[in-house]
PALUM-438486 format. One record per residue: y, z, x of N, C-alpha, C in turn; residue in three letters. Coordinates in Angstrom, 1 decimal. Layout:
% residues N
+--------+--------+--------+--------+--------+--------+--------+--------+--------+-----+
!   n.py !   n.pz !   n.px !  ca.py !  ca.pz !  ca.px !   c.py !   c.pz !   c.px ! res !
+--------+--------+--------+--------+--------+--------+--------+--------+--------+-----+
!      Y !      Z !      X !      Y !      Z !      X !      Y !      Z !      X ! ALA !
...
+--------+--------+--------+--------+--------+--------+--------+--------+--------+-----+
//
This chain:
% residues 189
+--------+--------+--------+--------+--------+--------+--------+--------+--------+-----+
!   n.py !   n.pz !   n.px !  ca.py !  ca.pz !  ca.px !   c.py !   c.pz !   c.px ! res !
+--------+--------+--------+--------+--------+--------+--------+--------+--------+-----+
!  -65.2 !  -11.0 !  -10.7 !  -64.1 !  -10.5 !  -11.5 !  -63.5 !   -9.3 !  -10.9 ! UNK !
!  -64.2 !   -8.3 !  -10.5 !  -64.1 !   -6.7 !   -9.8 !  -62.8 !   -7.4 !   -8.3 ! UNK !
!  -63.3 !   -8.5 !   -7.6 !  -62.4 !   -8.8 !   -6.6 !  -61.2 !   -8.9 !   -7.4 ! UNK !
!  -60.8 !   -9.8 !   -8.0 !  -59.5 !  -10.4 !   -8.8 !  -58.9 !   -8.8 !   -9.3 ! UNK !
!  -59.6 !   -8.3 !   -9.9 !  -59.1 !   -7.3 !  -10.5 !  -58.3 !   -6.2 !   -9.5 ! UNK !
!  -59.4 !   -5.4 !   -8.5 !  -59.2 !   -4.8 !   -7.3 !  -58.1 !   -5.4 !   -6.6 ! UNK !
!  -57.6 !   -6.9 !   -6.4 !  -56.7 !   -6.8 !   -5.4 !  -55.3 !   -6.7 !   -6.1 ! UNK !
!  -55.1 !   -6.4 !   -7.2 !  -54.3 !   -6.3 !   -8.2 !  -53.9 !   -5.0 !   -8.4 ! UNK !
!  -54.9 !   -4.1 !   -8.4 !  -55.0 !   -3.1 !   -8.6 !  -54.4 !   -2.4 !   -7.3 ! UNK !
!  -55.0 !   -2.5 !   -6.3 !  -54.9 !   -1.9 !   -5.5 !  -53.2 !   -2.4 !   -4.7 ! UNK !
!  -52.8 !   -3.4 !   -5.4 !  -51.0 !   -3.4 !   -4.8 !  -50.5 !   -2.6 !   -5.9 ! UNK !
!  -51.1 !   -2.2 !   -6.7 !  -50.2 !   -1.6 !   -7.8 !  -50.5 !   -0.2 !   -7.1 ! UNK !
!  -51.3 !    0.2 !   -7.2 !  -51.1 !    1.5 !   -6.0 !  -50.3 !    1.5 !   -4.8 ! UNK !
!  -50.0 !    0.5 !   -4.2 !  -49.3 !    0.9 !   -3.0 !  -48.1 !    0.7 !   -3.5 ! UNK !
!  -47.4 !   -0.4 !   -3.8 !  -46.4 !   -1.0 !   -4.4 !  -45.8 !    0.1 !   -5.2 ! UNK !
!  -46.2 !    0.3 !   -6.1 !  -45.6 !    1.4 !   -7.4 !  -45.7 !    3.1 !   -7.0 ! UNK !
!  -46.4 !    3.2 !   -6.1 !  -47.2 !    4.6 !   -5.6 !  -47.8 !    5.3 !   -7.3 ! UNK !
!  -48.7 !    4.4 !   -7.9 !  -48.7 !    4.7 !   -9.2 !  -50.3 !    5.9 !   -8.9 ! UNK !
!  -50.6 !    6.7 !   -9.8 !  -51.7 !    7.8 !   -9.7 !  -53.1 !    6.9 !  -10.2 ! UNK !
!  -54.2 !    7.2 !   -9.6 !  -55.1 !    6.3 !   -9.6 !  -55.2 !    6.0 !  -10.8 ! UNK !
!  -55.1 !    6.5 !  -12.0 !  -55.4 !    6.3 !  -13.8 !  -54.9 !    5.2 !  -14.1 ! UNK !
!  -53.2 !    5.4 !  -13.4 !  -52.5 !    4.8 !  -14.4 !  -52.0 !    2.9 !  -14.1 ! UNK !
!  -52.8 !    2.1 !  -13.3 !  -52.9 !    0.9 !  -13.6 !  -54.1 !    0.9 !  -14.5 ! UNK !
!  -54.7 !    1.7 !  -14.0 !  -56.2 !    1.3 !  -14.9 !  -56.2 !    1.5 !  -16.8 ! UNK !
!  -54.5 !    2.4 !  -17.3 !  -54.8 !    2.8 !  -18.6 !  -53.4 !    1.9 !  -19.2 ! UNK !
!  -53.3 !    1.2 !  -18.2 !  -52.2 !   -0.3 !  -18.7 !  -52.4 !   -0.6 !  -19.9 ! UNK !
!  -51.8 !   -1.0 !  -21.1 !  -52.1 !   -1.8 !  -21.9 !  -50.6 !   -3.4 !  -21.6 ! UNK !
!  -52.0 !   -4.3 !  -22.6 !  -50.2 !   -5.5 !  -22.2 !  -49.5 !   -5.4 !  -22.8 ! UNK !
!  -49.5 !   -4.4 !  -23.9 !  -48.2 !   -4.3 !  -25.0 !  -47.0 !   -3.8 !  -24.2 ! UNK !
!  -47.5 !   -3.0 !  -23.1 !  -46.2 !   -2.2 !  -22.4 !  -46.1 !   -3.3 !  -20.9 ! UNK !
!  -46.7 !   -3.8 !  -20.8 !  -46.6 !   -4.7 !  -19.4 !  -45.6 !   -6.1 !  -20.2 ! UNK !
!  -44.1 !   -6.0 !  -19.4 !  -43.4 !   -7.5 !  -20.1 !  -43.1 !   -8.1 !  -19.0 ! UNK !
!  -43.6 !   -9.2 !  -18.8 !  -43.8 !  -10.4 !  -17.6 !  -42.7 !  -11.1 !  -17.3 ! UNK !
!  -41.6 !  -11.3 !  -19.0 !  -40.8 !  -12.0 !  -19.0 !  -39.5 !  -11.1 !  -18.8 ! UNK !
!  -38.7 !   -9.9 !  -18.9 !  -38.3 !   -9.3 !  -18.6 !  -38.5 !   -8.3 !  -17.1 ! UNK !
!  -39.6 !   -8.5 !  -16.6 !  -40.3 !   -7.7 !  -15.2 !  -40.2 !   -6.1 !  -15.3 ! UNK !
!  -41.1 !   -5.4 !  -16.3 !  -41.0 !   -4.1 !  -16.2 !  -42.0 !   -3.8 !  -16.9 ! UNK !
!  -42.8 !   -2.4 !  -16.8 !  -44.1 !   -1.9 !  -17.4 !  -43.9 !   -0.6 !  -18.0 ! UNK !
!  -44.6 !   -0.1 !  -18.7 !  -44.0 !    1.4 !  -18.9 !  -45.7 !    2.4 !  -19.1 ! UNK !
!  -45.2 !    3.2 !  -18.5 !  -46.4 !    4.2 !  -17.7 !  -46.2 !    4.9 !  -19.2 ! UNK !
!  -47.4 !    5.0 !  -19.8 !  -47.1 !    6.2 !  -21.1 !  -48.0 !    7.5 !  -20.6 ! UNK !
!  -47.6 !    8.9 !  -20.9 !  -48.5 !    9.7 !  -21.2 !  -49.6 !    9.9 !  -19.7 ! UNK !
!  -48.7 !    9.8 !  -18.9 !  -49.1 !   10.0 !  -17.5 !  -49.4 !   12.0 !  -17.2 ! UNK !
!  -49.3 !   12.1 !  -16.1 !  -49.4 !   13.3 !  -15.6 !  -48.0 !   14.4 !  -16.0 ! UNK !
!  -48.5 !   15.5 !  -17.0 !  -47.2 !   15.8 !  -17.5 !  -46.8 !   15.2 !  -18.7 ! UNK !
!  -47.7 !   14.1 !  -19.3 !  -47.3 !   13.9 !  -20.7 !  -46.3 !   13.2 !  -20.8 ! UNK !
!  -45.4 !   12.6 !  -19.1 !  -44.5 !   11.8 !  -19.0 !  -44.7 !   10.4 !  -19.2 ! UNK !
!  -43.4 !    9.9 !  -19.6 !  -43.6 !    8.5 !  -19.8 !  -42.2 !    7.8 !  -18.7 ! UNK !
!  -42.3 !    6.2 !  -18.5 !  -41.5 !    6.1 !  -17.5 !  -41.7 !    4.7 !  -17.5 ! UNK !
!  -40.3 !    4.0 !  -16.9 !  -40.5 !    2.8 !  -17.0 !  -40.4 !    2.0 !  -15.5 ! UNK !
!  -41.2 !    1.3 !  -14.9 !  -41.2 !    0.8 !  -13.5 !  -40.9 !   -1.0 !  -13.5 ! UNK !
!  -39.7 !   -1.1 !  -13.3 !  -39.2 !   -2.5 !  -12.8 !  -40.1 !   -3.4 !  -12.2 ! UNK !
!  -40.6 !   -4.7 !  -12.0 !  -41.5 !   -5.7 !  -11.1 !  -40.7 !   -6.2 !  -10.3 ! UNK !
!  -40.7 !   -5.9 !   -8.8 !  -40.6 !   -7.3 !   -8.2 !  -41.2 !   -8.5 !   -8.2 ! UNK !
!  -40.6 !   -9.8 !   -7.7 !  -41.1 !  -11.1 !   -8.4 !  -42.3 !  -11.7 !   -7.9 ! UNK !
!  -42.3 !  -11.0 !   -6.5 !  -44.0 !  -11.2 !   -5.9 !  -45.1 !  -10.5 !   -6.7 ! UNK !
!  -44.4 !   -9.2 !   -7.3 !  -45.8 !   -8.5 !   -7.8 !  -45.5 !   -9.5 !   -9.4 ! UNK !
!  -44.5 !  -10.1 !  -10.5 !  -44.3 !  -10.5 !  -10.9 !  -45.2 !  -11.9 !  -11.3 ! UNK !
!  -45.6 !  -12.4 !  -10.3 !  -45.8 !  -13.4 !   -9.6 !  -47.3 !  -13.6 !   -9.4 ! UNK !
!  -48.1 !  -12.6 !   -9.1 !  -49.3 !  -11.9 !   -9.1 !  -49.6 !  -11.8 !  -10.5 ! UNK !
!  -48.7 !  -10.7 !  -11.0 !  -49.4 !  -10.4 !  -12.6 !  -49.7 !  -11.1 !  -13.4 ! UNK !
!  -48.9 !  -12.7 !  -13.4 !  -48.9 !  -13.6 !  -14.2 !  -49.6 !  -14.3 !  -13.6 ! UNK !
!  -50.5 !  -14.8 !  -12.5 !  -51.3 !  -15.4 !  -12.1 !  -52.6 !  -14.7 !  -12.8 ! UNK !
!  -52.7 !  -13.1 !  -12.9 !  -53.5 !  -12.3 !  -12.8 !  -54.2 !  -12.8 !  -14.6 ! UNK !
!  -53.2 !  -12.4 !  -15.6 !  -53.3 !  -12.7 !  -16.8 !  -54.2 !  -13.9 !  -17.4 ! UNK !
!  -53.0 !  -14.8 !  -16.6 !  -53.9 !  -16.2 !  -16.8 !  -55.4 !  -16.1 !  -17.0 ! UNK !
!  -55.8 !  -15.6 !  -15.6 !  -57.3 !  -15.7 !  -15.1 !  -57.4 !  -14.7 !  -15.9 ! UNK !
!  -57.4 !  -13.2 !  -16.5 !  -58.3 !  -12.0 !  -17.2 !  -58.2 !  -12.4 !  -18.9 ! UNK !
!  -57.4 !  -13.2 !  -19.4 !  -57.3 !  -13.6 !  -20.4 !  -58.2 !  -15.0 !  -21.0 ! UNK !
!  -58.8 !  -15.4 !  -19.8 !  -59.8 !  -16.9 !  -19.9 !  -61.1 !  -15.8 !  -20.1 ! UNK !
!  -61.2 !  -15.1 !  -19.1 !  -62.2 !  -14.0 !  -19.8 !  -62.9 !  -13.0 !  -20.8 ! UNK !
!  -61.7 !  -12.3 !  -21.2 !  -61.0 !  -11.4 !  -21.6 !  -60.2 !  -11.5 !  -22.9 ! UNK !
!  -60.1 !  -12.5 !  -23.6 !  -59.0 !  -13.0 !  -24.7 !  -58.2 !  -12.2 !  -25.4 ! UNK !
!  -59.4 !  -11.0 !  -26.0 !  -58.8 !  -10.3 !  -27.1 !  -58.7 !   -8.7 !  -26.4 ! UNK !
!  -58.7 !   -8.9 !  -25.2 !  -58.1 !   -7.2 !  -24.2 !  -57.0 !   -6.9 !  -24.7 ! UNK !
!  -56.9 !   -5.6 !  -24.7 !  -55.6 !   -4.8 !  -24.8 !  -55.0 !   -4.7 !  -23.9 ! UNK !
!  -56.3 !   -4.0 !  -22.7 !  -56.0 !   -3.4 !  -21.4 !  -55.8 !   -4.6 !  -20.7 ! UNK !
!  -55.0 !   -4.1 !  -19.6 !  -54.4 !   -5.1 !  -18.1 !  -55.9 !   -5.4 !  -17.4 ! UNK !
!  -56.5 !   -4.8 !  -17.4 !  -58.1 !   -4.0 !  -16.5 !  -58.8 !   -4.0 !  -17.3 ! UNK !
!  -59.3 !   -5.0 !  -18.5 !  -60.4 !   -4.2 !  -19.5 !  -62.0 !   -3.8 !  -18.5 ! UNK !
!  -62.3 !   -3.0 !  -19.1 !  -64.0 !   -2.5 !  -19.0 !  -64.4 !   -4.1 !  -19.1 ! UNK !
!  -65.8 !   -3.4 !  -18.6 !  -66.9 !   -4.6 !  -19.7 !  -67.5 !   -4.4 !  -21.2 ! UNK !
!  -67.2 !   -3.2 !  -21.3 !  -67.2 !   -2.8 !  -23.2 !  -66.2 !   -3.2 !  -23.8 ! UNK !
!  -66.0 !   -4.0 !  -24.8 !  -64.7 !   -4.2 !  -25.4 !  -64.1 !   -2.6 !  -26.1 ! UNK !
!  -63.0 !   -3.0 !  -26.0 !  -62.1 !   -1.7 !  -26.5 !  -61.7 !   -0.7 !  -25.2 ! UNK !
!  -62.1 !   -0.8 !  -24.2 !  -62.0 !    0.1 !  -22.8 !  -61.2 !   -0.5 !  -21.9 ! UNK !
!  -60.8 !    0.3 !  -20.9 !  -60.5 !   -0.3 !  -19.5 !  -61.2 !    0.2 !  -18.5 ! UNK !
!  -61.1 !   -0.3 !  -17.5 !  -62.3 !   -0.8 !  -16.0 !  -61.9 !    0.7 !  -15.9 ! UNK !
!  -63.3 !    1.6 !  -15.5 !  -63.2 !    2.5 !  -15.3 !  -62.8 !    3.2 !  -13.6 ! UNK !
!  -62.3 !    4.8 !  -13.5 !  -61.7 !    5.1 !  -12.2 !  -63.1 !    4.8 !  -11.2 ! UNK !
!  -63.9 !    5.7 !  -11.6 !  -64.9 !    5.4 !  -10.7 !  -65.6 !    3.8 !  -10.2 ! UNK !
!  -65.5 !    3.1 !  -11.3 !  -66.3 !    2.0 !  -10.6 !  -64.8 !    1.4 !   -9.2 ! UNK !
!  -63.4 !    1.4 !   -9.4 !  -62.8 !    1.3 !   -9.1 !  -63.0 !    1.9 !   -7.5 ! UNK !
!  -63.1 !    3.6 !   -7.7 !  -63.2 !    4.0 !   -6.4 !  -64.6 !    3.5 !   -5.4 ! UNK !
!  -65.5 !    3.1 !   -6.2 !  -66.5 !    2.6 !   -5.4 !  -66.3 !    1.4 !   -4.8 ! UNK !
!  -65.6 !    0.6 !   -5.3 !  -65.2 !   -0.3 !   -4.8 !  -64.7 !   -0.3 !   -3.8 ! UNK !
!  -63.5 !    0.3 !   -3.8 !  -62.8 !    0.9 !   -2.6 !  -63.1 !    1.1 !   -1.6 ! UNK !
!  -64.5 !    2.2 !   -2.1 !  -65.1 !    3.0 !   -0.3 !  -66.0 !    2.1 !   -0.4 ! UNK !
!  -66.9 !    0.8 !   -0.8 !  -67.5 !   -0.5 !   -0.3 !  -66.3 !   -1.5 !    0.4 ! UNK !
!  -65.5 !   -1.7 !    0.2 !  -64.5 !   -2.2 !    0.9 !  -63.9 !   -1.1 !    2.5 ! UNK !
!  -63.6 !    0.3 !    2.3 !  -63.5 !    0.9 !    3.3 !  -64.5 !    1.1 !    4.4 ! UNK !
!  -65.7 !    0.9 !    3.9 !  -66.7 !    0.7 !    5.0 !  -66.6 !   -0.4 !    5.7 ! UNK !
!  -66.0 !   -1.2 !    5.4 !  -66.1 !   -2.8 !    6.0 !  -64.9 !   -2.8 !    7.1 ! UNK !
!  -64.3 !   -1.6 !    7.2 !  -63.3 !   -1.7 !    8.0 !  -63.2 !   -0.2 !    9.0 ! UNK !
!  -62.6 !   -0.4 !    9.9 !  -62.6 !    0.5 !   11.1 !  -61.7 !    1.9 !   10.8 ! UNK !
!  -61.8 !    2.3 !    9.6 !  -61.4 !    3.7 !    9.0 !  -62.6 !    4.1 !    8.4 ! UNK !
!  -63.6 !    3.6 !    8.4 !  -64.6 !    4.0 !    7.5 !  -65.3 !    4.9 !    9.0 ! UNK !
!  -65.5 !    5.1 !    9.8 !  -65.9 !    6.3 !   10.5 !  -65.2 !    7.1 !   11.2 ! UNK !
!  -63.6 !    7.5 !   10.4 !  -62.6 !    8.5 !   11.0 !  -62.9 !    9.8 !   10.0 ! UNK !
!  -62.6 !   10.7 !   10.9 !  -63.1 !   11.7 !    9.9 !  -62.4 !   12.4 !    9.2 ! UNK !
!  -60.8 !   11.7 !    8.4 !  -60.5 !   12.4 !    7.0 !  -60.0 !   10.7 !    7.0 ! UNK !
!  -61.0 !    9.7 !    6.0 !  -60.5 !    8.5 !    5.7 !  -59.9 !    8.8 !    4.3 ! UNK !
!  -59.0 !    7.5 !    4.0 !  -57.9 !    7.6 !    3.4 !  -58.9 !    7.3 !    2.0 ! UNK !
!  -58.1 !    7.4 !    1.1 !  -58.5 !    7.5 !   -0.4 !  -57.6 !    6.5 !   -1.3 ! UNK !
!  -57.9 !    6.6 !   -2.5 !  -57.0 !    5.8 !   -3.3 !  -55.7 !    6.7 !   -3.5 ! UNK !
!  -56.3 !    7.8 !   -3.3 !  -54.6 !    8.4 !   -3.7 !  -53.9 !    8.4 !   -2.4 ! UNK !
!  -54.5 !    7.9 !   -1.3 !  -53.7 !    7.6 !    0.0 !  -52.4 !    6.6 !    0.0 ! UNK !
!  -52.5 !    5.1 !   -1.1 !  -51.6 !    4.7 !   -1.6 !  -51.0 !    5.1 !   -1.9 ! UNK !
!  -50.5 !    6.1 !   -2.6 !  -49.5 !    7.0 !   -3.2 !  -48.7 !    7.5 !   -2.3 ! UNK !
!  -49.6 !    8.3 !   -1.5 !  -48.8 !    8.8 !   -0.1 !  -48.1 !    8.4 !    0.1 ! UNK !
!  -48.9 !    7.0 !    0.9 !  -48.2 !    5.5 !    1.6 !  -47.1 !    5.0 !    1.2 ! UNK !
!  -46.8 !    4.8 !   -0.2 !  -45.9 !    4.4 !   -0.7 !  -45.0 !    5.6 !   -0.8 ! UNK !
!  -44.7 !    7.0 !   -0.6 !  -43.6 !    7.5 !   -0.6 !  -43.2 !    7.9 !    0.8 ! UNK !
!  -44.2 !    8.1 !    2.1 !  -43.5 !    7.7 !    3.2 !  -43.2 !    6.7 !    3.9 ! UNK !
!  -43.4 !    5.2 !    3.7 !  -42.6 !    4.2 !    3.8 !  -41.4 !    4.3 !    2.8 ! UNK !
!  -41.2 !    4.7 !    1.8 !  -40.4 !    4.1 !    1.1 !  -39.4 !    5.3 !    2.1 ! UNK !
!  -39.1 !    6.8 !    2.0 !  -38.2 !    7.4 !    2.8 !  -38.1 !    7.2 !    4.2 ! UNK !
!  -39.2 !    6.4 !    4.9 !  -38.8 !    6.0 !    6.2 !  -38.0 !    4.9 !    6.1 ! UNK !
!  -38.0 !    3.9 !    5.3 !  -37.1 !    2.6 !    5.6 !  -35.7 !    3.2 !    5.0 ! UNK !
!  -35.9 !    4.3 !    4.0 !  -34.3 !    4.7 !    3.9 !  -33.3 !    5.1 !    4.9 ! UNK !
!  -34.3 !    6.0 !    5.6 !  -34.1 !    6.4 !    7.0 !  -33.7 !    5.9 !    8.0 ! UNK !
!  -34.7 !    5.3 !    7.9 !  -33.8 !    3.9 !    9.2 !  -32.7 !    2.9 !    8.9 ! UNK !
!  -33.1 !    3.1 !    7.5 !  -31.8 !    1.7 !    7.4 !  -30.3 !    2.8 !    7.1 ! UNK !
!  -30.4 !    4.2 !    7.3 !  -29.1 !    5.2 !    7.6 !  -29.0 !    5.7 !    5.7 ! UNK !
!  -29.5 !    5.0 !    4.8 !  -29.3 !    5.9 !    3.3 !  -29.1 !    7.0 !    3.1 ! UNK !
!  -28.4 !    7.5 !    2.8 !  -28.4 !    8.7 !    1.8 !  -29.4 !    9.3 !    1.1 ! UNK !
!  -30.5 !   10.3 !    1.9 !  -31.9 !   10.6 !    0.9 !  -31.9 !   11.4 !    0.3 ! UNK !
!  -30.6 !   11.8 !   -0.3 !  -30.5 !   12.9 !   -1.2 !  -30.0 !   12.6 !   -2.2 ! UNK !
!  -29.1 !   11.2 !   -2.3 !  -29.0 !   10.1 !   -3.1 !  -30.0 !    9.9 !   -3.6 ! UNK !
!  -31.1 !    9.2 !   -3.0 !  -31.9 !    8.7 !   -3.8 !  -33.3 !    9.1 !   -3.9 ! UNK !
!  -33.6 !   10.3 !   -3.3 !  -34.8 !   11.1 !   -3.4 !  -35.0 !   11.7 !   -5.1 ! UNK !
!  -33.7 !   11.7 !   -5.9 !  -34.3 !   12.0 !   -7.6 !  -34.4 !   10.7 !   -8.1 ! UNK !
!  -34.4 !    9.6 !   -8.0 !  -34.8 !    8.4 !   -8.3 !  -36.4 !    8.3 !   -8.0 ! UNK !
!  -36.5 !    8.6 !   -6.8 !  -37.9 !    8.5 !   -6.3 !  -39.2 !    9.2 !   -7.0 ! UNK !
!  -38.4 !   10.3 !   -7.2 !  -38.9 !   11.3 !   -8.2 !  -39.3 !   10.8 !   -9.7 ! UNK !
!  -38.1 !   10.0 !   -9.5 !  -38.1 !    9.2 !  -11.6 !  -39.3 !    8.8 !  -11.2 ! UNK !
!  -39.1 !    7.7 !  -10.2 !  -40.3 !    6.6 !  -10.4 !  -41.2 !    6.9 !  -10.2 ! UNK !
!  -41.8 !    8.6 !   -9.2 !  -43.3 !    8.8 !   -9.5 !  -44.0 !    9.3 !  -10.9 ! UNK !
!  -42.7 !    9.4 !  -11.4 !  -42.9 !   10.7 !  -12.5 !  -43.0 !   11.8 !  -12.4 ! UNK !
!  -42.3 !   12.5 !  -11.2 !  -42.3 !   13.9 !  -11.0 !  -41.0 !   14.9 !  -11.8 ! UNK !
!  -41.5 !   15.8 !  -11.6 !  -40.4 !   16.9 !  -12.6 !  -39.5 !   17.6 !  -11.8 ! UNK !
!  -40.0 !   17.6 !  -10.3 !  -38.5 !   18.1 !   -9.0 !  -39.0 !   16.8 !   -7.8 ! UNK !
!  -38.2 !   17.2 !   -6.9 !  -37.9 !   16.4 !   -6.0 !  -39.3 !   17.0 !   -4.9 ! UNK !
!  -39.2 !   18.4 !   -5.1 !  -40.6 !   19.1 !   -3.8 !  -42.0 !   18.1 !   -4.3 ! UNK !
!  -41.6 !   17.7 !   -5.9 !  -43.6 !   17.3 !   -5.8 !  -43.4 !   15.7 !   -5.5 ! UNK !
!  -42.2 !   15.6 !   -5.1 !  -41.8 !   14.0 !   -4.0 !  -42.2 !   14.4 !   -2.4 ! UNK !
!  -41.8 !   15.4 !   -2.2 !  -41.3 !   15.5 !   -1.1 !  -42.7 !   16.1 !   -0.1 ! UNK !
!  -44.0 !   16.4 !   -1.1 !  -44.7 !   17.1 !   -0.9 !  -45.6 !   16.0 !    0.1 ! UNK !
!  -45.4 !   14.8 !   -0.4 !  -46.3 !   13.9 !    0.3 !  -45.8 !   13.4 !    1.5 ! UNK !
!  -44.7 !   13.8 !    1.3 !  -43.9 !   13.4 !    3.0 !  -43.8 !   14.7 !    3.8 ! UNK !
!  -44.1 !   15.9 !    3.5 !  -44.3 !   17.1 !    4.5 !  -45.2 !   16.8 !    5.5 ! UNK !
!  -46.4 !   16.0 !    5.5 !  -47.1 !   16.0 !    6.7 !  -47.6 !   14.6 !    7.2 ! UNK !
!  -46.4 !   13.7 !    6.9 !  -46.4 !   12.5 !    7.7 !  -46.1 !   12.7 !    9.1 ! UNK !
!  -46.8 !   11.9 !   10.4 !  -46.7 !   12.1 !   11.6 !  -45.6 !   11.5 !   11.8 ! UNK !
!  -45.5 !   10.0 !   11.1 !  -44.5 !    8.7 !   11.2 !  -43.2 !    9.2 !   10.7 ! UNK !
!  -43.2 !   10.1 !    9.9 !  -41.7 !   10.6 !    9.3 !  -41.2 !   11.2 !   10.6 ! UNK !
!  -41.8 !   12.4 !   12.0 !  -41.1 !   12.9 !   12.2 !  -40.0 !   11.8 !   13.2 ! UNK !
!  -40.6 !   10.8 !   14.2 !  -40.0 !   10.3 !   14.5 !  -38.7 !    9.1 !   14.1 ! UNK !
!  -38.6 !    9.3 !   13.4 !  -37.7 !    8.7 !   12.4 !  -36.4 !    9.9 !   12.3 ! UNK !
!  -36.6 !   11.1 !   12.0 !  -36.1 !   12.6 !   12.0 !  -35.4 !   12.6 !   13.1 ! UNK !
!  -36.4 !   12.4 !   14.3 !  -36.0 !   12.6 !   15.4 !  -34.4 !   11.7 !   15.9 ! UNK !
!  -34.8 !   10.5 !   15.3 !  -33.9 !    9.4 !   15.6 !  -32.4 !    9.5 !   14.7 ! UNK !
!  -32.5 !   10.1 !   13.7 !  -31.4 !   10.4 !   12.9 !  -31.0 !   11.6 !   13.0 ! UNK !
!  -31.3 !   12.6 !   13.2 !  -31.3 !   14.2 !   13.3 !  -30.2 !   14.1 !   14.3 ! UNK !
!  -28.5 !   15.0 !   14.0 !  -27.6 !   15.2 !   15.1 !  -27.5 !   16.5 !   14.8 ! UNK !
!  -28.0 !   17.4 !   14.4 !  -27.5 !   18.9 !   14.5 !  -29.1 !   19.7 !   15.1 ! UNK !
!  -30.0 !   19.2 !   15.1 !  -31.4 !   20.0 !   15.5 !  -30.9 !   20.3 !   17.0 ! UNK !
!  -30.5 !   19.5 !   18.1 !  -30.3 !   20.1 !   19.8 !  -29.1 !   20.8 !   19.9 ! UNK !
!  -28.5 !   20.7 !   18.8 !  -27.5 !   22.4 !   18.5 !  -27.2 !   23.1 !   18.7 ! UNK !
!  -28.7 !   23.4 !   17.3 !  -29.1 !   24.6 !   17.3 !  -30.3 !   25.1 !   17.9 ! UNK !
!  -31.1 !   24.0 !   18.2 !  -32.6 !   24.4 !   19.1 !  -32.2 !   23.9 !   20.2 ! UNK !
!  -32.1 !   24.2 !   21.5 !  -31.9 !   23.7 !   22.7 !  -33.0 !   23.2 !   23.0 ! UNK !
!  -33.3 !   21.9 !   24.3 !  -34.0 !   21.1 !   24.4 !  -34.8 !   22.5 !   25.4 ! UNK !
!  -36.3 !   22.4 !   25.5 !  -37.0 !   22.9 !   26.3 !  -37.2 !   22.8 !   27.5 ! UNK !
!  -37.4 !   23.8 !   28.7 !  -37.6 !   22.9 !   30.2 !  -39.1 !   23.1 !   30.6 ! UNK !
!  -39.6 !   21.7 !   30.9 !  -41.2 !   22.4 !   30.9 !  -41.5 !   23.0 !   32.5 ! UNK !
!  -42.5 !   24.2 !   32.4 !  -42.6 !   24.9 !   33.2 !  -43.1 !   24.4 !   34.3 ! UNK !
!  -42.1 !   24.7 !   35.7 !  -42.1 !   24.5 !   36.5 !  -43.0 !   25.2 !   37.7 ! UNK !
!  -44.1 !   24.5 !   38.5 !  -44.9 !   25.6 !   38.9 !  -44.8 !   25.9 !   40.7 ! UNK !
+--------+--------+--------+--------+--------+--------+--------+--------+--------+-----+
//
């Protein structure tokens, strides 16, 4: 069941860039399958927020249901616990994770990624493909904001200050940096 559950979970982390808690404190009263949108209550900040489905993850969840409700019947939670009245807790979650991270060739780098690394993940892909596809990211960087649930744009922006992958993208879009920084000449000996 922990697989089925985990691989669900863990697109909802990258997908949504959602904070580790909050697939896990889902209920289905706020998850609607038939309209495609979920609503995050009482998140970080006391914020609440509502996140649209695409029809792949759409698609997923309603596969997902099927199977957690043949088990599961009278859940509240998207993720119940094994105690009735609960949801699947963070920790058994993260353990899962770093048993699955060992099984793969990040498991002996030495700062491996985490569950909140999804979150990352999902806000520097998301402003790199803006990037490259030429958007306006000052358009839609307070949108981004909505959707993490942040209260400024910096505690967006915070997880893209030390992407390696962002700067070349920068580099490719950037017309006023050789300006004002002249290009370097390396020293000649």
């Amino acid at each position: 069941m922990m697989l089925i559950e985990c691989k669900v979970i863990f697109r909802l982390y990258y997908c949504f860039g959602m904070r580790a808690s909050e697939p896990l404190e889902l209920k289905w009263e706020n998850v609607n399958l038939e309209e495609g949108w979920m609503k995050i209550l009482q998140s970080k900040g006391y914020k609440d927020r509502i996140l649209w489905i695409p029809d792949d993850m759409l698609g997923m969840l309603n596969e997902y249901k099927n199977t957690i409700k043949r088990f599961f019947p009278e859940t509240e939670y998207v993720f119940p616990g094994i105690k009735p009245g609960i949801h699947i807790n963070e920790i058994t979650v993260r353990n899962y994770f770093l048993r699955t991270l060992a099984t793969t060739s990040c498991a002996s780098i030495a700062n491996p990624p985490t569950i909140k690394s999804f979150r990352h993940t999902f806000v520097v892909d998301r402003l790199n493909s803006w990037m490259a596809a030429g958007e306006n990211i000052n358009e839609k960087i307070p949108y981004l904001c909505k959707f993490l649930g942040h209260s400024s744009i910096h505690e967006s922006l915070y997880y893209y200050h030390q992407a390696e992958e962002g700067m070349k993208i920068i580099r490719e879009k950037d017309k006023t940096a050789e300006l004002v920084i002249p290009e370097v000449i390396p020293y000649e000996e």
